[in-house]
C-alpha positions as CSV (number, residue, x, y, z in Angstrom):
1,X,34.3,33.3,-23.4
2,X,36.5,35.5,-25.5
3,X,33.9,38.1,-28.0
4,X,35.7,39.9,-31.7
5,X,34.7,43.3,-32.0
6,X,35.8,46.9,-33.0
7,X,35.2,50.1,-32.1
8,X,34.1,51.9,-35.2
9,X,37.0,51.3,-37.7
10,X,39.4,50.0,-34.6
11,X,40.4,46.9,-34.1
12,X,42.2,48.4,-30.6
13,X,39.5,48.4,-28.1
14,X,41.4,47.9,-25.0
15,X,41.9,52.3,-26.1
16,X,38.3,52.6,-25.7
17,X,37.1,50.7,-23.1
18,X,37.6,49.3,-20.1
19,X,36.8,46.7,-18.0
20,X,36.8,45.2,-14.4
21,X,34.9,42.9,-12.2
22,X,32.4,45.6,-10.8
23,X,32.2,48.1,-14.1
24,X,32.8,48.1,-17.9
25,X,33.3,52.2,-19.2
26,X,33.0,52.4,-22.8
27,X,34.0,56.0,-25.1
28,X,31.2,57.7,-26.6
29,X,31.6,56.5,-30.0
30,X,29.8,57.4,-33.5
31,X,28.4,54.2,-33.7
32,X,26.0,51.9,-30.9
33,X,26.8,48.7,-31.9
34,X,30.3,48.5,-30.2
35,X,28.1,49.2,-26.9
36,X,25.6,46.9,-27.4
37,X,28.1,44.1,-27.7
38,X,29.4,45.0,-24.2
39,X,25.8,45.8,-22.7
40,X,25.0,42.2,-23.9
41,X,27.7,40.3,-22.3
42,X,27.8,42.2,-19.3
43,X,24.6,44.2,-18.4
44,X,23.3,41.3,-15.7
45,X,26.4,41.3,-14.0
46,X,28.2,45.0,-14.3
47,X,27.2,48.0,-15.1
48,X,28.1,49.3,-18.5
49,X,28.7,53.0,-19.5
50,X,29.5,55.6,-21.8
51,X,32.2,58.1,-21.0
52,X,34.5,60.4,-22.0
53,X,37.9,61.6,-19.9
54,X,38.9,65.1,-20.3
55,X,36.4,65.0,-23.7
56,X,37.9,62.3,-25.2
57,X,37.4,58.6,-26.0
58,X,40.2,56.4,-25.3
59,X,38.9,56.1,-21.9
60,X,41.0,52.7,-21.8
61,X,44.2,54.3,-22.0
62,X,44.2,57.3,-19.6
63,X,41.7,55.3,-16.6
64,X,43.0,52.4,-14.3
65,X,40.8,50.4,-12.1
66,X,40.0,46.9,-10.3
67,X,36.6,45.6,-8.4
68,X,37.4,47.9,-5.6
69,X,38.6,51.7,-7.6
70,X,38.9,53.4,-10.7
71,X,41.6,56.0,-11.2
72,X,41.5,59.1,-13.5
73,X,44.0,61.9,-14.7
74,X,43.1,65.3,-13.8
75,X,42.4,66.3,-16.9
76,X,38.8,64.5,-16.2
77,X,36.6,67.2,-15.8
78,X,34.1,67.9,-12.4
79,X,31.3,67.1,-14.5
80,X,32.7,63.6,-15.9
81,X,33.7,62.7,-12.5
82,X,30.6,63.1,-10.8
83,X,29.1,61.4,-13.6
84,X,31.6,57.8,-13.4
85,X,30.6,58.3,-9.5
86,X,26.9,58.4,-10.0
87,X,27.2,55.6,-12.5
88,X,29.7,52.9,-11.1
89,X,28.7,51.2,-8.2
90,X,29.2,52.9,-4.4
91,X,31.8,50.5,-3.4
92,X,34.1,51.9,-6.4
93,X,35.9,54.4,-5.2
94,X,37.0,57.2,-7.8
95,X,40.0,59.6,-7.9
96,X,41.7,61.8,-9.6
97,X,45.1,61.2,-9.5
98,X,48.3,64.3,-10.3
99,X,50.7,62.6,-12.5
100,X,53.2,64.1,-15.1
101,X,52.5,60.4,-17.1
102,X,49.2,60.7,-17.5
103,X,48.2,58.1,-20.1
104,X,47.6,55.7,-16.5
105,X,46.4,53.1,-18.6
106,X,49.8,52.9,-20.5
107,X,51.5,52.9,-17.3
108,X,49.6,50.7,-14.8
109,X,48.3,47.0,-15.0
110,X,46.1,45.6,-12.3
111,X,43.8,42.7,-11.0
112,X,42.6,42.8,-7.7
113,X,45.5,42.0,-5.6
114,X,48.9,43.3,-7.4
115,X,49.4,46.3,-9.4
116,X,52.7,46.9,-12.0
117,X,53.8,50.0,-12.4
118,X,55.8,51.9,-14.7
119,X,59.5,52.4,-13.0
120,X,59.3,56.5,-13.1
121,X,55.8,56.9,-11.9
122,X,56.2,59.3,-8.8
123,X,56.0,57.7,-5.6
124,X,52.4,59.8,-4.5
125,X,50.6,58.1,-7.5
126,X,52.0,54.8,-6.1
127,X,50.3,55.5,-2.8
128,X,47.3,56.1,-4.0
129,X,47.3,53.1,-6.5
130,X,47.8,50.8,-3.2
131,X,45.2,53.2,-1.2
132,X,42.4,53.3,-3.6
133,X,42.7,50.1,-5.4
134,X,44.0,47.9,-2.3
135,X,46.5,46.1,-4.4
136,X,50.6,45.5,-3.7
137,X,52.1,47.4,-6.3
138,X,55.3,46.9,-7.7
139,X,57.6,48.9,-10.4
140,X,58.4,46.6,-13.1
141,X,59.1,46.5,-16.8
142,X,57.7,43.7,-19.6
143,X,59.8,41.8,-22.3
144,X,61.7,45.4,-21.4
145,X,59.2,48.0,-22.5
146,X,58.4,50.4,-19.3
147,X,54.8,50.8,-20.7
148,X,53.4,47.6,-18.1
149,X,49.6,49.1,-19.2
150,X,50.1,48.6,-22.9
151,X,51.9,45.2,-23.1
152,X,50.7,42.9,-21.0
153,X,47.2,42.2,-19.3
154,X,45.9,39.8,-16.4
155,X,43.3,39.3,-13.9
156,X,43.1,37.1,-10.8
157,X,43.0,33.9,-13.1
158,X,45.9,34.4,-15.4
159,X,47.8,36.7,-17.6
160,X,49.8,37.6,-21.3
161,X,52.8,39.4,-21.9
162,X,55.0,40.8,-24.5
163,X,55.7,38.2,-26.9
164,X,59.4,38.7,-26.4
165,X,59.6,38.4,-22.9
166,X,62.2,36.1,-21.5
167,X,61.1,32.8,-19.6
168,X,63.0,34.2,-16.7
169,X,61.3,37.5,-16.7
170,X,57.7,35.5,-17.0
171,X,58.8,33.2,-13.8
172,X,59.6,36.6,-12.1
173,X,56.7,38.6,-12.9
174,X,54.7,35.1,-12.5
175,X,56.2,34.8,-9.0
176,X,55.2,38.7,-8.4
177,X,51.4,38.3,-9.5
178,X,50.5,34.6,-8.3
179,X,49.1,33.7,-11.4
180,X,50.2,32.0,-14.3
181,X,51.6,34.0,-17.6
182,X,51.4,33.0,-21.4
183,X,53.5,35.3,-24.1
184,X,51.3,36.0,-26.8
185,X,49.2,38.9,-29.3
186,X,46.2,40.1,-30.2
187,X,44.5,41.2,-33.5
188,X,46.7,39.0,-35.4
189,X,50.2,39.4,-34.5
190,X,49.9,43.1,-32.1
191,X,52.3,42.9,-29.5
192,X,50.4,46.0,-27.9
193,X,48.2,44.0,-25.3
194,X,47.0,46.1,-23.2
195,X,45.6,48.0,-26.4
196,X,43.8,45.2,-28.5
197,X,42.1,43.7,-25.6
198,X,40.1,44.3,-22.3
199,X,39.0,41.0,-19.9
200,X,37.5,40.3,-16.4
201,X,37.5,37.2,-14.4
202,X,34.6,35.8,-16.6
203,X,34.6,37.5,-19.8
204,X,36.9,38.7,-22.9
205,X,36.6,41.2,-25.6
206,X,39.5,41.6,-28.7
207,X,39.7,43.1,-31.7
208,X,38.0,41.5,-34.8
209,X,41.5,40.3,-36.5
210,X,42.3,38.7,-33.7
211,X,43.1,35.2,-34.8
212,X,41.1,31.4,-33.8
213,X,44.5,30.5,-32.2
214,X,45.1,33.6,-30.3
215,X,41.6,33.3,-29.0
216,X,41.8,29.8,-27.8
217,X,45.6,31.1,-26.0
218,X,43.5,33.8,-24.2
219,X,40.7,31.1,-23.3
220,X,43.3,29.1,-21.9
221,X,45.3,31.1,-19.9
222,X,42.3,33.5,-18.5
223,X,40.4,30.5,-17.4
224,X,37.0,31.7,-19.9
225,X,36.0,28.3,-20.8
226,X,33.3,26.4,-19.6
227,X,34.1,23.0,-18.0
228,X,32.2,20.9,-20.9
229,X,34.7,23.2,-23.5
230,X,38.0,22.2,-20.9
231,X,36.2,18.3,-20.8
232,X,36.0,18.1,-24.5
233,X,39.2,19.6,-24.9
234,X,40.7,17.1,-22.7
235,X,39.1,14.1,-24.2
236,X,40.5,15.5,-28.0
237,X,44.7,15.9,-26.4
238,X,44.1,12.5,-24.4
239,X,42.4,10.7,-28.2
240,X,45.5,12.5,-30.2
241,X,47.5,10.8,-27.3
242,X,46.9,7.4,-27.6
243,X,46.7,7.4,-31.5
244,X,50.4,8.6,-31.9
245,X,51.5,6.0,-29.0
246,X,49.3,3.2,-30.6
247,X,51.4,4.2,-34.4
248,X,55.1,4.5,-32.9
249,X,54.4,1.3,-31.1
């Protein structure tokens, strides 16, 4: 199921949060209700936090992680790192990571099995993206923007991209990842994906302008409908089906 909500004034919560299979980190934020809408989803599955990287808040941005690792820049201080590895589960591993780009959010897009990677990240930080996270990674760019992170998102079920991204490029990156792809945008026409929305195998959570229609592409394509939704919306395409065939004949 897909969830509208904003962080304070934001509609761009994929800045400040995150989300994974094993952990959800959320920024320490002037208001609790951003929070509680996370800890209410997810608290009987993952653990949910508050964090902050380096003192700030757009933990979604600067972290990158799957059900296995979480990576951080070094600006995340001793004391916020001991406190993500007291807090996230002891089969996460976490590590700081030296890169020049250090917005690793913006740069690095993940699920449990492949990772994309901005083309001029240094080949060190690509080691330890494989190491850490256990993933195949790959240096790509989406719909041509180098910034993998911010415009596109997927998990092991499915994935969206740049709304400008060529069909070839979607087969390719398709091909690469082993899941299915879907161009689309969040919070009402965004093409910044990455930004506007954070999703697990199970769950979803956009901004509050995102739109009924872009919610039910996410649904879709991320597999976050229940089978009685995917039955009923079945039986509505099949009805619409044979009405239109029972008219033109």
């Amino acid at each position: 199921m897909a969830t509208r909500c904003a962080f304070e004034n934001s509609n761009e919560i994929g800045v400040f949060s995150a989300l994974t299979n094993s952990y959800c980190l959320a920024g320490i934020g002037g208001s609790e209700n951003f929070y509680s809408v996370l800890e209410a989803e997810l608290s009987e599955h993952i653990p949910v936090l508050h964090a902050t990287i380096g003192g700030n808040r757009f933990v979604g941005r600067v972290t990158v992680g799957n059900v296995r690792g979480m990576l951080v820049p070094t600006t995340t201080t001793d004391l916020e790192l001991q406190h993500l590895r007291n807090s996230l589960p002891d089969s996460v591993v976490v590590q700081r990571v030296e890169e020049r780009l250090s917005a690793l959010g913006n740069i690095v897009v993940t699920n449990d099995h492949v990772a994309l990677i901005h083309p001029d990240v240094d080949r060190e930080t690509e080691d330890v993206i494989s190491d850490v996270l256990g993933v195949e990674v790959f240096r790509q760019t989406v719909g041509g923007q180098a910034l993998v992170g911010s415009y596109s998102k997927f998990t092991n079920q499915g994935g969206m991209v740049h709304p400008r991204t060529t069909v070839q490029d979607m087969e390719e990156l398709s091909s690469l990842l082993q899941v299915p792809l879907v161009a689309g945008t969040v919070n009402r026409g965004s093409d910044v994906i990455g930004g506007g929305m954070i999703v697990n195998d199970w769950c979803a959570f956009t901004g509050l302008d995102t739109t009924g229609t872009e919610i039910s592409v996410m649904e879709s394509i991320f597999k976050l409908q229940n089978q009685h939704q995917q039955n009923m919306q079945t039986d509505i395409v099949t009805n619409m089906r044979s009405s239109l065939i029972d008219q033109l004949s």
